[in-house]
C-alpha positions in Angstrom: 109.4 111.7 71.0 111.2 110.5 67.9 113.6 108.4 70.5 111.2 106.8 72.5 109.2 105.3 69.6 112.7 104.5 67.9 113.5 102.2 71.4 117.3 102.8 70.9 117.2 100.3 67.9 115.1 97.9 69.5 111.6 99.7 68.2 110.8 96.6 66.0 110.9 93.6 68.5 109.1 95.9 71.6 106.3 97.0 69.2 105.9 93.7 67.6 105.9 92.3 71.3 103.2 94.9 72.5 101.6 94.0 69.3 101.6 90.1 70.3 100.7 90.9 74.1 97.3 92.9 72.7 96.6 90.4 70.2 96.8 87.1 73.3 94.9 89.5 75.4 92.1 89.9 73.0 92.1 86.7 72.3 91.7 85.9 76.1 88.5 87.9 76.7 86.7 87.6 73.5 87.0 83.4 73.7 85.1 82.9 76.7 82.2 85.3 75.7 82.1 83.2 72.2 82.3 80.1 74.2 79.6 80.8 76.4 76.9 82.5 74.0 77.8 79.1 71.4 77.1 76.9 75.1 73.9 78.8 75.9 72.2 78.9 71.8 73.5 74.8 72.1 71.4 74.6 75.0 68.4 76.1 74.2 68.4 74.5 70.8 68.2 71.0 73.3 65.4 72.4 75.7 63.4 73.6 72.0 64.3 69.5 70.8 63.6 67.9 74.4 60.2 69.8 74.4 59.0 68.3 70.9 60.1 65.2 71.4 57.2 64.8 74.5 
Protein backbone atom coordinates (compact mmCIF):
# COMPACT_ATOMS: atom_id res chain seq x y z
CA UNK A 1 0.00 0.00 0.00
CA UNK A 2 2.88 2.17 1.13
CA UNK A 3 4.11 1.85 -2.78
CA UNK A 4 1.21 2.68 -4.47
CA UNK A 5 0.55 5.92 -2.59
CA UNK A 6 4.46 6.62 -2.85
CA UNK A 7 3.87 6.41 -7.01
CA UNK A 8 7.52 5.27 -7.49
CA UNK A 9 8.78 8.86 -6.67
CA UNK A 10 6.30 10.48 -8.61
CA UNK A 11 3.49 10.68 -5.52
CA UNK A 12 3.74 14.49 -5.47
CA UNK A 13 2.96 15.60 -9.06
CA UNK A 14 -0.02 12.54 -9.50
CA UNK A 15 -1.63 13.71 -6.22
CA UNK A 16 -1.26 17.31 -6.84
CA UNK A 17 -2.69 16.43 -10.46
CA UNK A 18 -5.71 14.44 -9.02
CA UNK A 19 -5.90 17.26 -6.66
CA UNK A 20 -6.20 19.85 -9.63
CA UNK A 21 -8.56 17.52 -11.76
CA UNK A 22 -11.16 17.53 -8.46
CA UNK A 23 -10.75 21.01 -7.87
CA UNK A 24 -11.63 22.04 -12.16
CA UNK A 25 -14.31 19.42 -11.76
CA UNK A 26 -15.93 21.10 -8.90
CA UNK A 27 -15.56 24.08 -10.26
CA UNK A 28 -17.41 22.77 -13.42
CA UNK A 29 -20.62 21.69 -11.67
CA UNK A 30 -20.96 24.12 -8.95
CA UNK A 31 -20.66 27.31 -11.59
CA UNK A 32 -23.64 26.63 -13.58
CA UNK A 33 -25.96 26.02 -10.54
CA UNK A 34 -24.52 29.56 -9.12
CA UNK A 35 -25.05 30.96 -12.50
CA UNK A 36 -28.41 30.01 -12.88
CA UNK A 37 -29.94 30.58 -9.25
CA UNK A 38 -28.03 34.39 -9.55
CA UNK A 39 -30.02 34.47 -13.41
CA UNK A 40 -33.35 33.28 -11.90
CA UNK A 41 -33.24 35.86 -8.26
CA UNK A 42 -32.14 38.63 -11.27
CA UNK A 43 -35.18 37.89 -12.95
CA UNK A 44 -37.66 37.82 -10.50
CA UNK A 45 -36.23 40.91 -8.88
CA UNK A 46 -37.27 42.55 -12.78
CA UNK A 47 -40.86 40.84 -12.86
CA UNK A 48 -41.24 42.33 -8.78
CA UNK A 49 -39.86 45.99 -10.57
CA UNK A 50 -41.82 45.64 -13.96
CA UNK A 51 -44.98 44.99 -11.83
CA UNK A 52 -44.65 48.30 -9.68
CA UNK A 53 -43.77 50.30 -12.19
CA UNK A 54 -47.60 49.77 -13.96
Amino acid sequence: MKEFFAMGGYAFYVWTSYGLALVVLTINLLAPIRQRRRLLTDIARRMRRARRER
